[in-house]
C-alpha positions, 0 to 999 in steps of 0.5 A: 418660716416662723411658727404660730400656734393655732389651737389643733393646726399647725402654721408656717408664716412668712410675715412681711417685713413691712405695712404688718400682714404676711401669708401663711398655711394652716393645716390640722396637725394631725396632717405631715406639714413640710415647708417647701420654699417662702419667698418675699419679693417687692412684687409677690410673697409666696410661701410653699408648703408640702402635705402627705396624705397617707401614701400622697403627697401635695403642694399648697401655696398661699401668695399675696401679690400686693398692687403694684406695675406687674400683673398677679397673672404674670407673678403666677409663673414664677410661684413654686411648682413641682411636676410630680406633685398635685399643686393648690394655689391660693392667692390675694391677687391685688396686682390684677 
């Protein structure tokens, strides 16, 4: 992930390496940010991020799926998830 300074946030991005844009998680930086995994595939582009909230942590993945022959809805399955943490997906879901 590369940084990005963003006034009182803290920035893990995945720019994409074609047609400019990228995705990327945005937390205020008084909040513990860990990358978990970043992925750029022809058919999705998820980066996942954990946050530790005092004794709790949770995951975060921002994902793009651009048009294409696969659905966003299939793509779902295959963006990071853990068992033992809460998850919040957010996604531009062009594949619909």
């Amino acid at each position: 992930a590369t940084s990005f300074n963003l006034r009182l946030f803290q920035g893990l991005v995945c720019p994409r390496n074609q047609k400019g844009g990228g995705v990327g998680i945005f937390a205020r930086s008084t909040l513990p940010l860990r990358l978990e995994k970043q992925l750029m595939t022809d058919t999705h582009e998820p980066i996942s991020a954990v946050i530790r909230l005092d004794t709790t942590e949770f995951m975060i993945t921002s994902s793009y799926f651009p048009r294409g022959q696969v659905t966003a809805e299939a793509l779902l399955h295959t963006v990071p998830a853990s068992a033992d943490l809460p998850h919040i997906i957010t996604m531009d879901g062009n594949a619909f």
